[in-house]
C-alpha positions as CSV (number, residue, x, y, z in Angstrom):
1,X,102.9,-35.1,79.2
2,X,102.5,-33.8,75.9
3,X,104.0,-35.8,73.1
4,X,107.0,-34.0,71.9
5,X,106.1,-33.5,68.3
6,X,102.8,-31.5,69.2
7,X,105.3,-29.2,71.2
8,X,107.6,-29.1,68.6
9,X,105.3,-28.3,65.5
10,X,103.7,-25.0,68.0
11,X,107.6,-23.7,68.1
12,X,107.5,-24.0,64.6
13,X,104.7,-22.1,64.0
14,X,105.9,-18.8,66.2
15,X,109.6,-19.5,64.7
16,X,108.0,-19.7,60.7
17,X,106.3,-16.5,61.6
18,X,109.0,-14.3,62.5
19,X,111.1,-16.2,59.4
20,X,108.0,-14.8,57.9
21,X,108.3,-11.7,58.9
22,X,112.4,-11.3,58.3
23,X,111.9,-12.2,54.5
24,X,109.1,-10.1,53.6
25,X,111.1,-6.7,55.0
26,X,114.9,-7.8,54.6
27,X,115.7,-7.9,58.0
28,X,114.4,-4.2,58.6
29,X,112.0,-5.0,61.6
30,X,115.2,-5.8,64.0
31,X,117.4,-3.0,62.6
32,X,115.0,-0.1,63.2
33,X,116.0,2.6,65.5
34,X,112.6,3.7,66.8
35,X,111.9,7.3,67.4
36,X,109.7,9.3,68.9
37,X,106.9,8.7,66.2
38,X,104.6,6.3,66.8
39,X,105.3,5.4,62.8
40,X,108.5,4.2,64.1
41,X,107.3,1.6,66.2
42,X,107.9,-2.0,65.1
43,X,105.1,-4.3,64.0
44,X,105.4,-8.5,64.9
45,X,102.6,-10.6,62.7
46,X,102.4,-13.9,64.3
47,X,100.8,-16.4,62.8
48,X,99.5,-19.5,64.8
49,X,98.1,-22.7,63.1
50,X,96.3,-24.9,66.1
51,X,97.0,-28.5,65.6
52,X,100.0,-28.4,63.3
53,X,101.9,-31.4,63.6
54,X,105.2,-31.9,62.4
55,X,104.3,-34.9,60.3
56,X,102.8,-32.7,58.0
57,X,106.4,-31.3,57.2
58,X,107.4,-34.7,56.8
59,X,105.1,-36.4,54.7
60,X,105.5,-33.0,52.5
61,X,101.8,-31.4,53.2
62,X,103.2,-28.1,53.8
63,X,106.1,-27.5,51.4
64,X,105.6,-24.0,51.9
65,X,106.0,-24.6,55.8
66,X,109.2,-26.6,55.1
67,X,110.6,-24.0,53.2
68,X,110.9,-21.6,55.7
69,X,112.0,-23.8,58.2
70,X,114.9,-25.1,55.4
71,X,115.9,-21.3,55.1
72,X,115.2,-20.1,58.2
73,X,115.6,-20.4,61.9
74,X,114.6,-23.9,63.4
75,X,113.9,-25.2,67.4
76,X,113.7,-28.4,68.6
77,X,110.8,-27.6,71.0
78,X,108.5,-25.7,73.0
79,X,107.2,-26.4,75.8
80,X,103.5,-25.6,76.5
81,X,102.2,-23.9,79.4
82,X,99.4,-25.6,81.8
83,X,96.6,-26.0,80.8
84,X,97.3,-27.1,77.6
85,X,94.4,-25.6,75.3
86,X,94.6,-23.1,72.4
87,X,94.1,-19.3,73.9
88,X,95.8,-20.1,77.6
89,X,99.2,-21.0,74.8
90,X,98.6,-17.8,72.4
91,X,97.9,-15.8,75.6
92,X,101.3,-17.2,76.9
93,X,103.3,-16.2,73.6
94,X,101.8,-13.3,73.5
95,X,102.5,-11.8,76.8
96,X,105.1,-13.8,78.2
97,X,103.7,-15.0,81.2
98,X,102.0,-17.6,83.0
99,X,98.3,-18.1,83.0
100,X,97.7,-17.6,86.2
101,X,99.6,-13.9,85.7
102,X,97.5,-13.2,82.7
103,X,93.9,-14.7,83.1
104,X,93.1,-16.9,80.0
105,X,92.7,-20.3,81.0
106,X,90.8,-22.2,79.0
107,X,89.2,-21.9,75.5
108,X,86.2,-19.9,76.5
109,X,86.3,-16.1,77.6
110,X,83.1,-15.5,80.4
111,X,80.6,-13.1,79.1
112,X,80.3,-10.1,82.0
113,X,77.0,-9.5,80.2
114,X,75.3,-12.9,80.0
115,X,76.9,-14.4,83.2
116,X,78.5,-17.4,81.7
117,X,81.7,-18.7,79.5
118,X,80.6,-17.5,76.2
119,X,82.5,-20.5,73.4
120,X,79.7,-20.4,70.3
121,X,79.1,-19.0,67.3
122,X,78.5,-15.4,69.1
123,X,82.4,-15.4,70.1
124,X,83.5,-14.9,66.9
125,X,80.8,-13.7,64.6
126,X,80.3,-10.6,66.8
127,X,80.1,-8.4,63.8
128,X,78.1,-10.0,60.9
129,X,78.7,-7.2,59.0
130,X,82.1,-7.8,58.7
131,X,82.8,-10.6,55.8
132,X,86.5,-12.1,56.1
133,X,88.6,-12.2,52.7
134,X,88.5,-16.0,53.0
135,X,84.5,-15.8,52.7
136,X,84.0,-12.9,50.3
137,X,86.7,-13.6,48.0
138,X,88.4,-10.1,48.3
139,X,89.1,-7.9,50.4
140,X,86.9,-5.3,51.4
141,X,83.5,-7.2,49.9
């Protein structure tokens, strides 16, 4: 079973996101009447931290994290789908299904063109081209 404050500090993390998400537009994202524009269409940003526990809230490591649960929306728990690992759970939020409905169940994704689970460097440096903000400083460099 897994311990109730691992479960808890995941709900957390999809409930501060769509906090998140209220306070940076007012509100505007569940107010929207969407049209027939694909402009219209609403955008959810949800942010995942893997391994957040909710002593870190406690002992005060994440004020910022804190704050948006003080002034925002708050759950006791959520409950993890089987198996527990990182992309079978995100999978699972993001679809709203079972793994076994949407096919990620573990941490690695198999490589069609190698033949094997692909879970290295490769996996997520696909582009090397591409320089996240968090290496190059700014964006766009």
């Amino acid at each position: 079973m897994i311990p109730r404050s691992t479960a808890r500090s995941r709900w957390l993390v999809v409930v501060a996101a769509v906090t998140l998400l209220h306070l940076l537009d007012g509100g505007a994202w569940c107010k929207r009447v969407r049209g027939n524009d694909p402009a219209d269409e609403t955008v959810l940003i949800v942010v995942s931290y893997d391994a957040f526990r909710t002593e870190y809230l406690r002992r005060g490591s994440a004020s910022y994290m804190a704050e948006l649960g003080h002034n925002g929306t708050w759950a006791e728990y959520l409950r993890n789908v089987f198996p527990t690992k990182t992309f079978p759970n995100h999978h699972s939020i993001a679809t709203g299904v079972f793994p076994n409905q949407h096919g990620v169940m573990a941490n690695g994704l198999y490589d069609h063109g190698r033949g094997k689970i692909n879970y290295s460097y490769d996996l997520f440096h696909f582009n090397e081209e591409l320089v996240p903000i968090w290496v190059g400083g700014k964006a766009g460099q």
